[in-house]
C-alpha positions in Angstrom: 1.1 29.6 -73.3 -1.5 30.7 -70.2 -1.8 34.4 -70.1 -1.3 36.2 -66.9 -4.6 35.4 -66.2 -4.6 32.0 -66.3 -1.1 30.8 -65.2 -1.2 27.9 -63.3 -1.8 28.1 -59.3 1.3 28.2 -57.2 1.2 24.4 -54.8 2.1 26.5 -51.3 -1.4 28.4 -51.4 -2.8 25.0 -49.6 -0.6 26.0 -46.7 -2.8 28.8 -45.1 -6.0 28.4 -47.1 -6.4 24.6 -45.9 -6.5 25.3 -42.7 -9.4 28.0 -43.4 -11.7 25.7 -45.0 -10.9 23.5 -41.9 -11.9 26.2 -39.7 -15.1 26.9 -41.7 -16.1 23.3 -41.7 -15.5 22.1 -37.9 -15.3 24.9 -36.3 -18.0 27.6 -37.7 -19.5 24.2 -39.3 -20.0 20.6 -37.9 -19.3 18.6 -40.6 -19.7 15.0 -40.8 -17.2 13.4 -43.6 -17.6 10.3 -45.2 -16.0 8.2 -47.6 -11.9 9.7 -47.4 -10.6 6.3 -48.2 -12.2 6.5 -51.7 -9.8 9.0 -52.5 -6.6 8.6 -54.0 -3.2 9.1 -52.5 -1.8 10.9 -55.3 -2.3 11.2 -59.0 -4.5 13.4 -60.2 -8.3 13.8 -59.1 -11.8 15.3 -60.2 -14.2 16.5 -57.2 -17.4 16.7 -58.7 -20.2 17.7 -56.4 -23.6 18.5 -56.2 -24.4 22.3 -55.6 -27.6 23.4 -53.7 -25.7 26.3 -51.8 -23.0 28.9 -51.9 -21.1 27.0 -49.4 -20.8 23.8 -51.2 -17.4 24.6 -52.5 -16.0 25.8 -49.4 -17.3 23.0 -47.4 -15.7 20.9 -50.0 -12.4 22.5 -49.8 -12.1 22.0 -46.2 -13.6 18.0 -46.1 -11.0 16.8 -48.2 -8.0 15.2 -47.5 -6.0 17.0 -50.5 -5.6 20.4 -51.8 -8.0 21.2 -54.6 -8.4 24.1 -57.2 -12.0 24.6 -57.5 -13.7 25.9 -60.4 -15.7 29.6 -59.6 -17.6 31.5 -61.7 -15.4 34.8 -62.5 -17.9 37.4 -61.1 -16.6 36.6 -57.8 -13.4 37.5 -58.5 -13.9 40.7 -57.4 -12.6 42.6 -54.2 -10.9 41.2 -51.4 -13.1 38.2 -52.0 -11.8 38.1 -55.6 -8.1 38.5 -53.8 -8.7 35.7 -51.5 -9.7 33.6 -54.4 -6.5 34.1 -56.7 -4.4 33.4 -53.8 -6.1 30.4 -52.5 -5.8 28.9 -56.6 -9.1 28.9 -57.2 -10.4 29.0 -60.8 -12.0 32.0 -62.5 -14.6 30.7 -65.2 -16.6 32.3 -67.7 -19.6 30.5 -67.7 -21.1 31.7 -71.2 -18.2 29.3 -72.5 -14.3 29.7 -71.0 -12.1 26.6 -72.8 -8.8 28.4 -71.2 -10.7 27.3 -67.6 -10.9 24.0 -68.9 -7.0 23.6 -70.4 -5.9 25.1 -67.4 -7.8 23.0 -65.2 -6.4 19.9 -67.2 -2.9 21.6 -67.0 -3.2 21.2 -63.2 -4.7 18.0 -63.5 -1.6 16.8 -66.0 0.6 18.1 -62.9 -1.2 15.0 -60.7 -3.0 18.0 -58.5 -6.9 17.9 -58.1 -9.5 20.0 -59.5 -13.2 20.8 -57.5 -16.2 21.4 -59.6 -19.8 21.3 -59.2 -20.8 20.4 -62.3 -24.6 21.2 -61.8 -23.6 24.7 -62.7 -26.4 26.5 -60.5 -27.9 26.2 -57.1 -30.8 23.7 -57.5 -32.2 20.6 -55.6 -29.3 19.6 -55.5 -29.7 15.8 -57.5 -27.9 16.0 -60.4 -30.4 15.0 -62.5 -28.6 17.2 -65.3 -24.6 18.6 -65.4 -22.4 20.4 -67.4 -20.5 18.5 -70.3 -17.1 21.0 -68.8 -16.4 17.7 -66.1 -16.6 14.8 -68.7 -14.6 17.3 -71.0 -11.7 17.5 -67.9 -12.4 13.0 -66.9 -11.5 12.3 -70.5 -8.7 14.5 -71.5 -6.8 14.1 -68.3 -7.4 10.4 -67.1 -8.4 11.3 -64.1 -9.5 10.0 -61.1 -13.5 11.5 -60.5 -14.6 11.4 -57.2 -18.6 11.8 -56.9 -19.3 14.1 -53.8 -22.5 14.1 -52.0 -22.8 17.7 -50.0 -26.0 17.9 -47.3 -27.4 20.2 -45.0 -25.7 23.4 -46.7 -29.6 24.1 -47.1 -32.4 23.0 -46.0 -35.6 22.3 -47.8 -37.9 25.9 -47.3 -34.5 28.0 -47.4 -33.9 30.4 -50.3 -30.9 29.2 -52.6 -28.9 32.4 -50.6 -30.2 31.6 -47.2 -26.6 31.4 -44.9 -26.8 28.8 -42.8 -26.9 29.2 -39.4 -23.2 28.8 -37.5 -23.0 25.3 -36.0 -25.0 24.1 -38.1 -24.8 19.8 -38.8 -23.4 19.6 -42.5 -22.6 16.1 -44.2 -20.2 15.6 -47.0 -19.3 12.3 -48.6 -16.8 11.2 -50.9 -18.3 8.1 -53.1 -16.5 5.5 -55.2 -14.5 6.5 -57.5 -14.8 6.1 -61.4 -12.6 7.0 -64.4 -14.0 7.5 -67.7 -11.7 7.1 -71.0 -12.2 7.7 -74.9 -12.6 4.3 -76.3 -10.7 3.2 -79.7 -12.8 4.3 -82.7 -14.9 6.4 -81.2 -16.3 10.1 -82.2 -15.5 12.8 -79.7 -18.9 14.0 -79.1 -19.8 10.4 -78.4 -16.9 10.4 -76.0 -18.3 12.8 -73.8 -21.9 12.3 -74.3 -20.7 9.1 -72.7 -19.0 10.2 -70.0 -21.3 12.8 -69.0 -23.6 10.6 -68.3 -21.5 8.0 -66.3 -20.5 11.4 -64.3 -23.8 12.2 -63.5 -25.8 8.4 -63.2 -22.4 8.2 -60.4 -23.1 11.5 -58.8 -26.7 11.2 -58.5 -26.9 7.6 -57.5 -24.3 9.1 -54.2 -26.0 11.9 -53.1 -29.3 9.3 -53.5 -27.6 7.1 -50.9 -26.4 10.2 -48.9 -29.9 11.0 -48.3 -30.5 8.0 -47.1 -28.0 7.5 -44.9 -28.0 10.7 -43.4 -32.1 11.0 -43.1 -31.1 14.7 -44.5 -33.2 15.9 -47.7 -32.8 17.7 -50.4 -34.0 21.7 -51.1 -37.2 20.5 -53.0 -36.9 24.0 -55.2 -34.9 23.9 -57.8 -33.4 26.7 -59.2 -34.0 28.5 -62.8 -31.9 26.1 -65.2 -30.8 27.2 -68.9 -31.9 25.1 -71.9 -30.9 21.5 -70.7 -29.6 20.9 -74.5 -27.5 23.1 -74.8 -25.8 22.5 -71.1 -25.5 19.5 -72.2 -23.0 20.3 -75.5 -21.4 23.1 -73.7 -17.7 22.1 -73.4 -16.6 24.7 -71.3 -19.1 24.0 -68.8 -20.8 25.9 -66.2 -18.7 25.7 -63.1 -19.4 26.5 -59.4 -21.1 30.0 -59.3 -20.0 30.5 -55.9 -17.3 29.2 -54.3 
């Protein structure tokens, strides 16, 4: 049974917080969106995005077309920031290792709802050339639909990974094709996600590739301090958005 903590997100919270992330999107931001018809009606789906700034998930939140419950690392629960969180549904995550984030991310996944994370873990370049193992853990336990989501302009090559972007600012995100992954008959667990982890992130990076492209807008070319890439890479609990 989910503690207090980590009961399930009441549905209504899209009602006023949607219309925020629009607001921060198109109104303090201009963000282009891309790619809307790749995303399922209904049933349940996985945003995973790349993550080069602290606005990522925001600008996420307000780009697509459903409701999502992103995952946030649990220092910024803290505050009003911490209130506006909890009452938006957003996810608290221990990134050290939090399986309870995980089971209750699945739970709302189970429930056909969506789930936001940026599996990258930390603000880097920005290319997913390495992600967490906690998004392949979700994709094969729940079935779901993953959605790859390429996020530009958030920063700029030159600008620190907390540099705010200035208001009005041109922002680009794109939802790509979408892919399920699924434990195949026979196989080991560990293979299972190693597997999967790897579709996730040849998908994810291979998007924001063609993102680039298509929008002429680069990547940060500094990439932020990353832990050991190993053990990332078996950590089931993954390392979730660290800001949201």
């Amino acid at each position: 049974m989910a503690t207090e903590q980590q009961r399930l997100p009441a549905s209504w919270n899209r009602f006023w917080s949607r219309p925020i992330g629009w607001f921060l999107g198109h109104v303090l931001y201009r963000t282009s969106v891309a790619g809307k018809s790749n995303i399922p009606a209904a049933g349940p789906v996985i945003f995973a995005a790349n993550h080069i700034s602290f606005l990522d998930g925001p600008v996420m939140y307000g780009a697509a077309p459903r409701p999502m419950h992103i995952m946030v690392k649990k220092e910024m629960f803290k505050g009003f920031l911490g209130r506006v969180l909890t009452a938006s549904g957003q996810i608290p995550v221990d990134r050290s290792g939090d399986r309870a984030a995980l089971h209750l991310g699945k739970e709302l996944l189970d429930g056909g709802r969506c789930v936001g994370i940026l599996p990258e873990g930390t603000r880097g370049t920005g290319a997913a050339e390495s992600i967490s193992s906690g998004v392949a853990w979700l994709a094969v336990n729940s079935g779901a639909t993953v959605i790859p989501v390429a996020i530009l302009g958030t920063r700029h090559p030159g600008e620190h990974r907390d540099h705010i972007p200035r208001l009005r600012r041109k922002l680009y995100v794109s939802f790509g094709e979408p892919l399920t992954v699924q434990r195949r008959k026979g196989e080991p667990g560990r293979v299972s996600m190693d597997r999967a982890a790897a579709a996730i992130r040849d998908a994810l990076a291979a998007h924001v590739q063609e993102a680039v492209r298509k929008t002429g807008q680069a990547l940060p070319r500094e990439a932020a301090p990353e832990p050991d890439q190993h053990h990332r890479h078996i950590e089931v609990a993954g390392t979730p958005a660290d800001h949201h």
